[in-house]
C-alpha positions in Angstrom: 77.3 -13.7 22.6 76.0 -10.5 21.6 72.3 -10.9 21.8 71.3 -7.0 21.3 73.1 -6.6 18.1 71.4 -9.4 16.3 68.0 -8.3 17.9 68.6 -4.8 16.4 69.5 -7.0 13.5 66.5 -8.5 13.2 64.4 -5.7 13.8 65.9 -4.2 10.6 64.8 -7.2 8.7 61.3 -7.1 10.0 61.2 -3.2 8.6 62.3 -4.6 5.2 59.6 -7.7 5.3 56.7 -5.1 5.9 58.2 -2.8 3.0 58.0 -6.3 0.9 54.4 -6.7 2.1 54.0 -3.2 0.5 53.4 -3.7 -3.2 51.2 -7.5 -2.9 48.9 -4.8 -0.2 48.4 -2.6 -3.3 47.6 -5.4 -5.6 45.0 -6.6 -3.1 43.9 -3.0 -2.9 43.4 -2.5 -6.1 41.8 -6.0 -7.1 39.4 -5.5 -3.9 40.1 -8.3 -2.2 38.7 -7.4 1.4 39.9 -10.3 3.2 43.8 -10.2 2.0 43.8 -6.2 2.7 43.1 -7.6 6.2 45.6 -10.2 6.2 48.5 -7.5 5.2 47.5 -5.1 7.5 47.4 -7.4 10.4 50.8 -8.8 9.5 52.2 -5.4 8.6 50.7 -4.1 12.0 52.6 -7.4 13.8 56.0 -6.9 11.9 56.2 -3.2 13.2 55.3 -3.6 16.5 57.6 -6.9 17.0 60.6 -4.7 15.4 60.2 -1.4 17.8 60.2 -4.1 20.8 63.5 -5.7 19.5 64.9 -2.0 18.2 64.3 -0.2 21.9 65.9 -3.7 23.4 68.9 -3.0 21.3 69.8 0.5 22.3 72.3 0.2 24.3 74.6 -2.5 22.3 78.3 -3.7 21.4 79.1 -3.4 17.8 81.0 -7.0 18.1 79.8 -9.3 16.0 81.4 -12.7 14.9 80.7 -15.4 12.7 78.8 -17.3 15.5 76.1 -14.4 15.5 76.3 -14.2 11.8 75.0 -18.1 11.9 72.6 -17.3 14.8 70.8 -14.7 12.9 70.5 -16.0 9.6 68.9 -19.1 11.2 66.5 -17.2 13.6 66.0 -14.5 10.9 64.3 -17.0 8.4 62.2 -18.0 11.5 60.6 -14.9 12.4 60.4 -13.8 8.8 58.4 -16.8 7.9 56.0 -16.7 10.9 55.4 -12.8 10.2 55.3 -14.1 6.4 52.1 -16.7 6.8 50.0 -14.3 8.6 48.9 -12.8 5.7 47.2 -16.1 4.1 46.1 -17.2 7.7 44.8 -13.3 9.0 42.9 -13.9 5.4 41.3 -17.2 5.7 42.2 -18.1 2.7 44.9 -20.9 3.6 42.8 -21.7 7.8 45.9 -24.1 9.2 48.3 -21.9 10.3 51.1 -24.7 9.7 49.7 -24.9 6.3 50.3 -21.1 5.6 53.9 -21.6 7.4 54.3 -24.3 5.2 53.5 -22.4 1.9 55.4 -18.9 3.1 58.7 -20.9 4.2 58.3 -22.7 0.4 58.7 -19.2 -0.6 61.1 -18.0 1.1 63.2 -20.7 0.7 62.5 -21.1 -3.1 61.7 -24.3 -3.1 58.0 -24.2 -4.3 56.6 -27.3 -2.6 52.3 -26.1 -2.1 49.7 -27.2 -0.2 47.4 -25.6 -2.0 45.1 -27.0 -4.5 43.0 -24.0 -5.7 45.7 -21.9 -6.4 43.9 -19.1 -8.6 41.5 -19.2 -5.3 43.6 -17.1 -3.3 43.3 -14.0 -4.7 46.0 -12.0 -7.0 47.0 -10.3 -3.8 48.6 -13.2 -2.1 49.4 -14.7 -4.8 52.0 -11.4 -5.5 53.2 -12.1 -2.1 53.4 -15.4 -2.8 55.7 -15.6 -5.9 57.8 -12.2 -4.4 58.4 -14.5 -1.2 60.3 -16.2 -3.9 62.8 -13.2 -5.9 63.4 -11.8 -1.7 64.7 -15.4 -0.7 66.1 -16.0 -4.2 69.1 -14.0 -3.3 68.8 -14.1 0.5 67.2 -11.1 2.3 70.1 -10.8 4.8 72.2 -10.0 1.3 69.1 -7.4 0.5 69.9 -5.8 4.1 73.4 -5.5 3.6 72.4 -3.6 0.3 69.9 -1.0 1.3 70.6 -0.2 5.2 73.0 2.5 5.6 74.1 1.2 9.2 76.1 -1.6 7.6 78.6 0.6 6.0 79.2 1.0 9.2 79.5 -2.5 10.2 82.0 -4.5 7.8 82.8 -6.6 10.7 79.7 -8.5 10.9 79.1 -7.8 7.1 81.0 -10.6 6.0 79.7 -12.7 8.7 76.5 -12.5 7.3 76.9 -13.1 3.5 78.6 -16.0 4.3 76.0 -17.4 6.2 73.2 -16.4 3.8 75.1 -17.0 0.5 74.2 -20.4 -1.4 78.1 -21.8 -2.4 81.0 -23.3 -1.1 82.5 -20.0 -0.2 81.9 -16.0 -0.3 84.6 -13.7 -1.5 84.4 -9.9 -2.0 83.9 -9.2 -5.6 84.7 -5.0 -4.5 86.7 -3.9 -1.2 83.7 -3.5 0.8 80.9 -6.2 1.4 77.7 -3.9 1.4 79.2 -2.7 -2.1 79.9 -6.3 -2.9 76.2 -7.2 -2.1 74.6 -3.8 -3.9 76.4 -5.3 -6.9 74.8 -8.5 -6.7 71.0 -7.1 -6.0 72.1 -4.9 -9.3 72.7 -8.0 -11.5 69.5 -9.4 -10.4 67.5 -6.7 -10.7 68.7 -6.2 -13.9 68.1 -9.9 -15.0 64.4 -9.8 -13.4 63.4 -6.8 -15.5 64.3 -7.6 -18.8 62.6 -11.4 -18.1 59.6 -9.1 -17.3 60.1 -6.8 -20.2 60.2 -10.2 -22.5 57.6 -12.2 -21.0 55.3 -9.4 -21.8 56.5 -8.7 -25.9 56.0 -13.0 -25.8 52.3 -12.1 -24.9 52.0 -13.1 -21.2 49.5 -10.9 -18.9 51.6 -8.2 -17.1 50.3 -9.8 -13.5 51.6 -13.1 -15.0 54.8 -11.9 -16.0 55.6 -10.4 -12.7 54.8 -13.4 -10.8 56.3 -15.9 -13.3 59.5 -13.4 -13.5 59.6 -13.8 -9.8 59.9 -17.4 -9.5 62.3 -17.6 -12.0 64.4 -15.2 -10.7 64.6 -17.0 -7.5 64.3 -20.2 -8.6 61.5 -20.8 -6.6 58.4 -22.6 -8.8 55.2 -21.2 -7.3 53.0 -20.7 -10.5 50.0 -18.5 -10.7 47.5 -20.9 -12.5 46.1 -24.7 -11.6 48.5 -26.1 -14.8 51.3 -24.5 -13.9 53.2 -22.9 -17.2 51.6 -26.0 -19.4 49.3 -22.4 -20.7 51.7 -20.1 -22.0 52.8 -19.8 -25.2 55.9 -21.7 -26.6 58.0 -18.3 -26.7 56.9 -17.7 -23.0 57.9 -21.3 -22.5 61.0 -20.8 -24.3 62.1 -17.4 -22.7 61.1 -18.5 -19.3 64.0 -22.0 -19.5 66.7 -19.4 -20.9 66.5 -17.2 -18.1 66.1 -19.9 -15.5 69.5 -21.1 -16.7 70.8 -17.9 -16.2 69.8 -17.6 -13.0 71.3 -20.6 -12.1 75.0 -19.2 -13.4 77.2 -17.7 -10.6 76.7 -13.9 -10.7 80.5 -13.3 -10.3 79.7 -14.4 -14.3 78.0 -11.7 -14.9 80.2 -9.1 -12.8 83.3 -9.7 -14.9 81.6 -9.2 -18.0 80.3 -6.0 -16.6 83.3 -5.1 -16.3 84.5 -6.4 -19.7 86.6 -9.6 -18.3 85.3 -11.6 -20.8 87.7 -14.4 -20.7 87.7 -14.5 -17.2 84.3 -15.1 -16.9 83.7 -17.8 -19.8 86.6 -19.9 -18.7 85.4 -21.3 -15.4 85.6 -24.8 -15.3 82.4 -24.6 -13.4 80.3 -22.6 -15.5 82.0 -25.4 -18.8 80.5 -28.4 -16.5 76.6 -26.7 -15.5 76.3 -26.3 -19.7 77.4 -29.5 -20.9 75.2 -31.3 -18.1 72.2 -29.1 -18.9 72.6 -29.3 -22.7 73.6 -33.2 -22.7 69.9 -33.7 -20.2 68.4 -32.0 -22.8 69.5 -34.4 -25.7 69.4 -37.5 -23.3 65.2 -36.8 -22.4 64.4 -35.6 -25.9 65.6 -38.6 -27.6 64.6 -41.1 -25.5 60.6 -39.8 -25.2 61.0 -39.8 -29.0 62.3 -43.1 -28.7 59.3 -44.4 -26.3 57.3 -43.4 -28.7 55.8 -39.8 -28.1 52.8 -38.9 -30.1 54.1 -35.0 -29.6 56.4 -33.4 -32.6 59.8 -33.1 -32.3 60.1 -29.7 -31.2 57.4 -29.8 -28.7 59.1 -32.8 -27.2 62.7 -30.6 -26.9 60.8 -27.7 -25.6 59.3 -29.8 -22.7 62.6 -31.7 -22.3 64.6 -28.0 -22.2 62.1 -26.4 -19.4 62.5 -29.6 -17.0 65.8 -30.0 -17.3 66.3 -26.1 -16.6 63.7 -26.6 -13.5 65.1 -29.1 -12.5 68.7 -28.4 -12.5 68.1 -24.6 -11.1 65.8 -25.9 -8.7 63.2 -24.1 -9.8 60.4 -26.5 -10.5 58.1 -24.4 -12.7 56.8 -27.1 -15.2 55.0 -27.8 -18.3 54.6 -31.5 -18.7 53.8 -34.3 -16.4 57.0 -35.9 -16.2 55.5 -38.8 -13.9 54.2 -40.4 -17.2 58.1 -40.1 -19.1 60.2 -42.5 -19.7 62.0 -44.1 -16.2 65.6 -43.1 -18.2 63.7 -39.8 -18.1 62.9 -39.8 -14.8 66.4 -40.9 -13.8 67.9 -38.1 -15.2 65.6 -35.7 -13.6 66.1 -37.3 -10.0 70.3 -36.8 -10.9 70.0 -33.0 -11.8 67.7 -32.7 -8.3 71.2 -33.5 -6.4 73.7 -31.7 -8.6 71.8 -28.2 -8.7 72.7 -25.4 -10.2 76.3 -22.8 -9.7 77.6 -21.7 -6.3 76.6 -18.0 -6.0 73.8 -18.1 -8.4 69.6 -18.3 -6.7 69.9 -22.1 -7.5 70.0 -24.6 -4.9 71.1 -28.4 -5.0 74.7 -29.5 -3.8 76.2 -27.3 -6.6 78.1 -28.0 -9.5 81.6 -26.7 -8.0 81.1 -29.5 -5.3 80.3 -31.4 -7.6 83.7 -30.7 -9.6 85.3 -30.3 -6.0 84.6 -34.1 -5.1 85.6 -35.4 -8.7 88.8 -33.9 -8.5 89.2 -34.6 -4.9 88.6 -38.2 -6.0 90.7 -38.5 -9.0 93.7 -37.6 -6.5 93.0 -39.8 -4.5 92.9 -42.7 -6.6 96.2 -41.3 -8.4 98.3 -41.3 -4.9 96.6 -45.1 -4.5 98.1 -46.4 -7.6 101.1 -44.5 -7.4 102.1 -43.8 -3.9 105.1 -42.1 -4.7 103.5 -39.1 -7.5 102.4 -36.0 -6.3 99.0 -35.4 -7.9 97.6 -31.7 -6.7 93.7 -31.2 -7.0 93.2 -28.0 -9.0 90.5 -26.0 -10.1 90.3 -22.9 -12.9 94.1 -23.6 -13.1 94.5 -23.0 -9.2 95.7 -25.1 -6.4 92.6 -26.6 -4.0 93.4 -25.9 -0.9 92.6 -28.1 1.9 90.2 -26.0 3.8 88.2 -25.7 0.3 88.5 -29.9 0.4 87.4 -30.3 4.1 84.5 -27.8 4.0 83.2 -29.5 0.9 83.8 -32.9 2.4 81.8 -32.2 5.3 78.7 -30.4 3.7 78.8 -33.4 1.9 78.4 -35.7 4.7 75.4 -33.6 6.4 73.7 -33.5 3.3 74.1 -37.5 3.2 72.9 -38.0 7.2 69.9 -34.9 6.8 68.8 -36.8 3.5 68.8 -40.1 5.5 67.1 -39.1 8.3 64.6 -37.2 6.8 63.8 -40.3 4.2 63.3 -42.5 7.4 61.1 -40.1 8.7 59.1 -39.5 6.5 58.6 -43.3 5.5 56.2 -43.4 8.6 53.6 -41.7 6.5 53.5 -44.8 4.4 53.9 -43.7 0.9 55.8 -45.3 -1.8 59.5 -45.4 -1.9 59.8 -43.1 -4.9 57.2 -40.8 -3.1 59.4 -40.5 -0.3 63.1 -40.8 -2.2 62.0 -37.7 -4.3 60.2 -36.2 -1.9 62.8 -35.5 0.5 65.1 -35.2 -3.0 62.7 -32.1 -4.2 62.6 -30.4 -1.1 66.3 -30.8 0.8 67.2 -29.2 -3.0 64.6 -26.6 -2.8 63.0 -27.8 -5.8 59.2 -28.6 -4.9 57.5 -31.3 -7.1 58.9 -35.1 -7.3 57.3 -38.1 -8.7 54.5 -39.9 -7.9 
């Protein structure tokens, strides 16, 4: 194991979380919010010192790095970011518990936007910046931001791949260009991109630039954490509106968007994958809209498919902005909610969820089997976009499916010691293994 590369790993991520800290420091600067200035500076101060120790350990190191370390340091990564990350509400006093501000920075980071915090407005525009950003750094993965800004992994293509893999959200990483830190620069381009013209369109729909930022954040990362008590419920109907197109795009793989950079139109519309997230999303849609209008909803029509749009997009992205109470729909309503919490959004896109290529990957996987127990004697290949599934694709898929079942299970037990409801605890655990954040009841 080689210990002194991934420390000088992870001092290089601590560099970039203190640059992060950066611009939520000038907000609280310039809104003059004493106590958060504090709570930067002390975590800033932290970060640095933390990395020099773990840089002048490193000196002398092997450049060998394998996919054991890449593993090893994306796990122990997240864990020292999100520590440094909570010092900032805890060195402020504005969230006391330190578990509590670990809980609310590793909601960020993770994008799933679970809160313990019931006065959000209370904690100052400062933190909140650092709170929704928490979200657009871990929307992509902020070991895919380090292989996109630090010059020393040009030099390191070994451990490059190594680490994408274990960072990226799908069944499997490929290289989109020959080299992986060009691979990853080209996704932090597509998101930029995307982030900037949300921004640029929240504003023209009206939304205050701080809102717009923050909002633009949390779609981008699909993480939820809104900057007022009622969540979106206050923006306008265009904001509402912009805001569920561009969390659908966000949940679309960004290999989508690379091949029509590059003018491969076809290519990129024909994905079976891509054919599967829109029909569930826009079917979801229909399903919730017709059936609150059925239940009799004393809101118009359009109203009633704007609200039905923006969950479903939540929901399915993983997002979990919202802008209606969806504890008091329908139960057909609810059920279809609780089904999009499972299937997520696209492998390779910010969304979370078991992905809709598993998804597909199962289904097929499933119809073959049933085809070779009818008819022993056929030959019935799984395939996907036209292409043979391999059976490394099949096991890998097979088994994340199986830890998600026995995680799931043993964190529903668990938490059934607290003695809440059943539906409290089913979408609970739901909301949060999914990196969604709210659930019913």
């Amino acid at each position: 194991m080689n210990y002194k590369i991934m420390m000088r790993v992870c001092s290089w991520i601590l560099v970039i979380e203190i640059g992060c800290m950066t611009p939520a420091l000038g907000v609280a600067i310039y809104t003059g919010d004493q106590m958060a200035v504090i709570g930067f500076i002390g975590a800033m101060a932290a970060a640095g010192t933390l990395s020099l120790l773990m840089y002048t350990g490193s000196v002398r190191r092997r450049m060998n790095f394998y996919a054991k370390e890449g593993m090893l340091v994306t796990a122990f990564a997240w864990i020292l970011l999100s520590i440094v990350g909570a010092l900032p509400f805890y060195l402020s006093g504005r969230i006391p518990g330190f578990v509590d501000a670990l809980f609310e920075i590793i909601s960020g980071f993770t994008t799933t936007g679970a809160s313990v915090v019931s006065d959000v407005e209370g904690l100052g525009k400062g933190l909140l910046f650092w709170r929704s950003f928490s979200h657009w750094i871990g929307g992509m993965g902020v070991l895919v931001f380090f292989l996109a800004i630090i010059p020393s992994a040009h030099k390191g293509e070994g451990y490059s791949l190594h680490l994408l893999r274990a960072e990226s959200p799908g069944p499997s990483v490929n290289k989109m260009v020959p080299r992986m830190r060009d691979t990853a620069t080209a996704l932090y381009r597509i998101y930029v991109v995307l982030t900037v013209i949300n921004i640029v369109l929240l504003l023209l729909s009206g939304m205050k630039p701080f809102d717009s930022f923050c909002i633009a954040f949390g779609t981008a990362g699909t993480g939820g954490f809104a900057v007022l008590n009622s969540g979106c419920a206050e923006y306008t109907p265009m904001a509402q509106w912009i805001t569920t197109v561009f969390m659908l795009l966000f949940g679309i793989n960004f290999s989508v968007y690379y091949m029509m950079a590059h003018k491969r139109f076809k290519e990129a519309i024909k994905g079976e994958e891509l054919r599967m997230y829109l029909f569930i999303v826009f079917a979801s849609i229909a399903g919730i809209a017709a059936n609150l209008m059925r239940s009799g909803s004393t809101h118009p029509l359009g109203k009633n498919v704007r609200d039905a749009a923006f969950q479903v997009a939540s929901i399915i992205t993983t997002t979990g902005f919202s802008t209606a109470d969806f504890n008091l729909w329908p139960d057909f309503s609810q059920a279809i909610l609780i089904c999009l919490m499972f299937v997520g959004a696209c492998a390779g896109s910010t969304g979370g969820g078991i992905k809709v290529s598993r998804i597909l990957i199962l289904g097929k996987t499933l119809g073959k089997e049933l085809k070779q127990a009818l008819h022993p004697q056929v030959v019935a290949p799984a395939r996907m976009d036209g292409k043979l599934l391999n059976h490394e694709t099949i096991r890998t898929t097979n088994v994340f499916l199986a830890a998600y079942i026995f995680i799931f299970a043993a964190s529903f037990f668990l938490i059934s010691l607290d003695g809440f409801d059943m539906v409290t605890n089913f979408t609970a655990i739901a909301a949060t293994l999914n990196n969604i954040g709210p659930g019913l009841a």
